[in-house]
C-alpha positions in Angstrom: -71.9 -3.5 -195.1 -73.2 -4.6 -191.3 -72.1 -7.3 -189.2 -75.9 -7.8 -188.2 -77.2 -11.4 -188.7 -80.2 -11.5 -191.5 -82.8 -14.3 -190.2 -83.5 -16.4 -193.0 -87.3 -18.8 -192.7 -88.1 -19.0 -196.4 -86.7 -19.8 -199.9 -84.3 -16.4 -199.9 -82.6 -14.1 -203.1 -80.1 -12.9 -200.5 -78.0 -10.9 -202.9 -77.7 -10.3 -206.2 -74.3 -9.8 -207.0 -70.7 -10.1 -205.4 -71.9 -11.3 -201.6 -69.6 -12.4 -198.9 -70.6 -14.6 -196.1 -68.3 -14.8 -192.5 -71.1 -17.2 -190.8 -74.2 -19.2 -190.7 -75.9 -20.9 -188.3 -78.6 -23.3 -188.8 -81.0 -24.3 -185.6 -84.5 -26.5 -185.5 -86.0 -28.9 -183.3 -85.1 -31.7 -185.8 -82.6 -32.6 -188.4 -82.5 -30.5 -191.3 -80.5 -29.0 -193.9 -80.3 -25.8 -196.3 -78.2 -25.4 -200.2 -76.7 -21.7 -200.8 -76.3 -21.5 -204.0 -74.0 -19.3 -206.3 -76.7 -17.3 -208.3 -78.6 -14.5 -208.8 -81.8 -16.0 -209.2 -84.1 -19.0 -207.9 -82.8 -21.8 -210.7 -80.9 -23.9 -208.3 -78.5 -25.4 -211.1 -76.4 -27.9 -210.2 -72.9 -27.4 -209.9 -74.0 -23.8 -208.7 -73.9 -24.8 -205.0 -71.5 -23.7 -202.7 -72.3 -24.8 -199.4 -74.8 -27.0 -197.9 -75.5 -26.9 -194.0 -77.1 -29.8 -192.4 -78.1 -30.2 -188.6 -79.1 -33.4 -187.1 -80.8 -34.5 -183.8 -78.1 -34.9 -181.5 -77.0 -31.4 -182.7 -79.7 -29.1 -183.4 -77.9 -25.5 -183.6 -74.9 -26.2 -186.1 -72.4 -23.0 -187.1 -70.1 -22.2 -189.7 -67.7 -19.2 -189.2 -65.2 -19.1 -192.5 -62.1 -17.8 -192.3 -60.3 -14.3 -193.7 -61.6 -11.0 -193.1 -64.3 -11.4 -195.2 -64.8 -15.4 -195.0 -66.7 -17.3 -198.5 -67.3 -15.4 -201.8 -70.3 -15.3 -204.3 -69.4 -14.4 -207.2 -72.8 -14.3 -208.9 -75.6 -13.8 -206.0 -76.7 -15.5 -202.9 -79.5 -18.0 -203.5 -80.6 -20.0 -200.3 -82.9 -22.9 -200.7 -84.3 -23.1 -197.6 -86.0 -26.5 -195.7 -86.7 -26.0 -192.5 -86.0 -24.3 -189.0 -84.3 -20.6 -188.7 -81.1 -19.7 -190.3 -79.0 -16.7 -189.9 -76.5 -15.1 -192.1 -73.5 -12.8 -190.8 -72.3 -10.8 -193.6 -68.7 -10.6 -194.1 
């Protein structure tokens, strides 16, 4: 697996699938937020969500880097429900 950032501008099946996540950065010209959720499909079920990133206008660009080698585990897939701006993924 590669270190290379995925850009992310749409509703996104990242992975299917054991996934790991070391980072995410959110950036848009206004506040905004996106859900990743725990699945490998599009259902969104509650309880499934496993991290939620929000922005806001005094801090447009917001980054998450997760500890470990490896940083935050999906067990089932990588579901990312996306609402606005440009998001990018860094494998772990």
């Amino acid at each position: 697996m590669t270190n290379t950032p995925i850009r992310i501008a749409a509703d996104t099946q990242l992975a299917k699938g054991t996934y790991y996540i070391k980072a995410v950065i959110l950036d848009h010209s206004e506040a905004t937020s996106a859900i990743f959720y725990n699945e490998a499909d599009n259902s969104k079920t509650a309880g499934a969500d496993l991290l939620t990133i929000h922005n806001s206008s005094s801090e447009l660009t917001k980054m998450l880097v997760f500890p470990g080698k490896r940083g935050i585990r999906f067990n089932t897939g990588v579901y990312i429900d996306y609402n606005a701006g440009t998001i990018y993924v860094i494998p772990g």
